[in-house]
PyMOL commands that place a pseudoatom at each C-alpha (Angstrom):
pseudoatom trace, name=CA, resn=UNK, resi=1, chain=A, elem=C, hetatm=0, pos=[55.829, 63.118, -94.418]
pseudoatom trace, name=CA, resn=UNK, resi=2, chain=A, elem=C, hetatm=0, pos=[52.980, 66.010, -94.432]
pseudoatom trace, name=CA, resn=UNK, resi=3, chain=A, elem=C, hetatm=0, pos=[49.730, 64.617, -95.709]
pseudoatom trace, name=CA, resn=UNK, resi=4, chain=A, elem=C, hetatm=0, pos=[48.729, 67.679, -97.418]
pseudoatom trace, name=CA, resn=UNK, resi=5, chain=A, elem=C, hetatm=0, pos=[51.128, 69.736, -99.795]
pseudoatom trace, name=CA, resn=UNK, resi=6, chain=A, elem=C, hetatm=0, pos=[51.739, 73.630, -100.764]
pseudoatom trace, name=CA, resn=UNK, resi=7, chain=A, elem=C, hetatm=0, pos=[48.632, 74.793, -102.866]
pseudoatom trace, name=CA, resn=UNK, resi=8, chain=A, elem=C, hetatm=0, pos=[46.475, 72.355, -101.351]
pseudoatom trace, name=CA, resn=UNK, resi=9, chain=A, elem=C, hetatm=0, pos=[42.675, 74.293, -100.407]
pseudoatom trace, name=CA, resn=UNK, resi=10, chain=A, elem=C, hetatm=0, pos=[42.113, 72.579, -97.025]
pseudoatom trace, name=CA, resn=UNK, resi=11, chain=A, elem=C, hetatm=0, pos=[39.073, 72.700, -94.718]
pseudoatom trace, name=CA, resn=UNK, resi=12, chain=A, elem=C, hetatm=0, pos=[40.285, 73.362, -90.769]
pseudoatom trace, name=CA, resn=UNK, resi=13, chain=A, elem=C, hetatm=0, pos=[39.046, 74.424, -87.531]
pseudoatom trace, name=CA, resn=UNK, resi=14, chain=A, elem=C, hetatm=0, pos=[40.521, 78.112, -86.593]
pseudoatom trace, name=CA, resn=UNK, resi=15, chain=A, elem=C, hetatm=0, pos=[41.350, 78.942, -83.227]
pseudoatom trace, name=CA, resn=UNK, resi=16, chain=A, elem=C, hetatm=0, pos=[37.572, 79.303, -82.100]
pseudoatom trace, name=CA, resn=UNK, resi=17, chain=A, elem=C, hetatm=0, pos=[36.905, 76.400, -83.388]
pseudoatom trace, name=CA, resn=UNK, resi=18, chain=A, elem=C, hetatm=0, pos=[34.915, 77.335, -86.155]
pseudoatom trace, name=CA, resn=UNK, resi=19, chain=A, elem=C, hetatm=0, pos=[35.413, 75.205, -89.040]
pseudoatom trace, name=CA, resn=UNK, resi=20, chain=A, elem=C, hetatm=0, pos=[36.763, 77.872, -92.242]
pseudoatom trace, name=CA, resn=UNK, resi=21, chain=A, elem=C, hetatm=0, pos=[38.825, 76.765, -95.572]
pseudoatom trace, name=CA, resn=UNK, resi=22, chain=A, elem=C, hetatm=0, pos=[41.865, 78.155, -96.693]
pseudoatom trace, name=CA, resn=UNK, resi=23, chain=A, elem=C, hetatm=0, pos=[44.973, 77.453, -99.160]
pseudoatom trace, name=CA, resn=UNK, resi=24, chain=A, elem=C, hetatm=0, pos=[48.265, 75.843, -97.671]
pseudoatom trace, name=CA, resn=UNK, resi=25, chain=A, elem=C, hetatm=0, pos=[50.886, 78.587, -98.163]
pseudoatom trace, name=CA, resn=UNK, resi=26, chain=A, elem=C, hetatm=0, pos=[53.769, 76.249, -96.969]
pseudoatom trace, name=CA, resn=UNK, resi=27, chain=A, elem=C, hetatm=0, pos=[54.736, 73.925, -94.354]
pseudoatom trace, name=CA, resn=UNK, resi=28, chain=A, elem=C, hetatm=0, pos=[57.029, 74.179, -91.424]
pseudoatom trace, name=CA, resn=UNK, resi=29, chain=A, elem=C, hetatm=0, pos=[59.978, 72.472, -90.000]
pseudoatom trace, name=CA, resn=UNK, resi=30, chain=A, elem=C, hetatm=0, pos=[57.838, 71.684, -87.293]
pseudoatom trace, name=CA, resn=UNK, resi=31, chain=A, elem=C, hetatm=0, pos=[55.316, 70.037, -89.192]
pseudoatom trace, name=CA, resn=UNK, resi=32, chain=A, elem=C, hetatm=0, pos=[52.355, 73.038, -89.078]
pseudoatom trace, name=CA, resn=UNK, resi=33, chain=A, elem=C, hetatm=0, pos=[50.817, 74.522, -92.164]
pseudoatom trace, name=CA, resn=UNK, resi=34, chain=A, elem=C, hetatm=0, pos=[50.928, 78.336, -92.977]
pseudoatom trace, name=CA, resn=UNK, resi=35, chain=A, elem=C, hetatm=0, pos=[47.471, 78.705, -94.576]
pseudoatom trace, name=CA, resn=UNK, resi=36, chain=A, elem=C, hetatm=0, pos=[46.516, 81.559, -96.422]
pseudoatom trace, name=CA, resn=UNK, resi=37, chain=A, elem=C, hetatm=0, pos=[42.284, 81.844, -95.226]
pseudoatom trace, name=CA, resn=UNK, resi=38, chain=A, elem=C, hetatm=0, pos=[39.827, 82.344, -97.938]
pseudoatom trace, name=CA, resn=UNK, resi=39, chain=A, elem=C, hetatm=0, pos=[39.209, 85.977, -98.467]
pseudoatom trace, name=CA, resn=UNK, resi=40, chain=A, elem=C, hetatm=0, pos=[42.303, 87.199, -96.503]
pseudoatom trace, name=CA, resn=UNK, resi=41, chain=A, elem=C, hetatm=0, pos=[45.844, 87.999, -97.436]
pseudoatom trace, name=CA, resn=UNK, resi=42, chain=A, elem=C, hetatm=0, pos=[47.514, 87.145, -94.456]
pseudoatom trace, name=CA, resn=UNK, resi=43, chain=A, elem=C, hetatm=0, pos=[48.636, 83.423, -93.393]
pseudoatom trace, name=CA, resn=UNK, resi=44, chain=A, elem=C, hetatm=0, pos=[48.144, 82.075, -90.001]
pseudoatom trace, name=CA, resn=UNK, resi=45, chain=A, elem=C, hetatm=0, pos=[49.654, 78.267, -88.476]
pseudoatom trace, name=CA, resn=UNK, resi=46, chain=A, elem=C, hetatm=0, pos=[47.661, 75.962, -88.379]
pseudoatom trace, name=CA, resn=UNK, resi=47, chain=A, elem=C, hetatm=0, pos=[48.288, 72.481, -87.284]
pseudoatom trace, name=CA, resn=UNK, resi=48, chain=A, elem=C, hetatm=0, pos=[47.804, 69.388, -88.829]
pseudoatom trace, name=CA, resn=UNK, resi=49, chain=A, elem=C, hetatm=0, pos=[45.388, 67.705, -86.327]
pseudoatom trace, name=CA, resn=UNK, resi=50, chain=A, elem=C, hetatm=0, pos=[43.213, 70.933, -86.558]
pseudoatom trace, name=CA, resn=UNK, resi=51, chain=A, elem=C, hetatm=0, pos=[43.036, 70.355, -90.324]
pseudoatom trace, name=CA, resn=UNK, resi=52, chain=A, elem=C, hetatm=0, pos=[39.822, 68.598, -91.537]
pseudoatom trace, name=CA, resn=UNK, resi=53, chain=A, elem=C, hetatm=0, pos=[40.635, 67.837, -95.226]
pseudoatom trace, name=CA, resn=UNK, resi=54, chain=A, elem=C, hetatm=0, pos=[40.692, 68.464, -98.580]
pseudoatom trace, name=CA, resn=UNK, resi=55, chain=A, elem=C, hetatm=0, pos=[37.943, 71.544, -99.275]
for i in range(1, 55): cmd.bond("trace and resi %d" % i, "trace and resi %d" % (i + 1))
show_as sticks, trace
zoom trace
């Protein structure tokens, strides 16, 4: 069961390993998150061990 849910803000590390926040658009089959970043439009996948927590 996913430990965060759709509208949650979250705080993760992006591919660079930078650590940004961003809203949970929705969640995959595969267990990933679609997050929308703060300040863009588009979603990217994110993971759920590169998520951080609850921003």
């Amino acid at each position: 069961m996913a430990q965060y849910t759709t509208g949650d803000c979250v705080r993760y590390y992006n591919s660079s390993g930078v650590e940004v926040s961003g809203k949970i658009h929705r969640i995959l089959a595969d267990g990933s998150y679609s997050i929308t970043p703060d300040g863009l439009s588009s979603t990217i996948i994110v993971l759920e061990n590169r998520i951080i927590g609850l921003a």
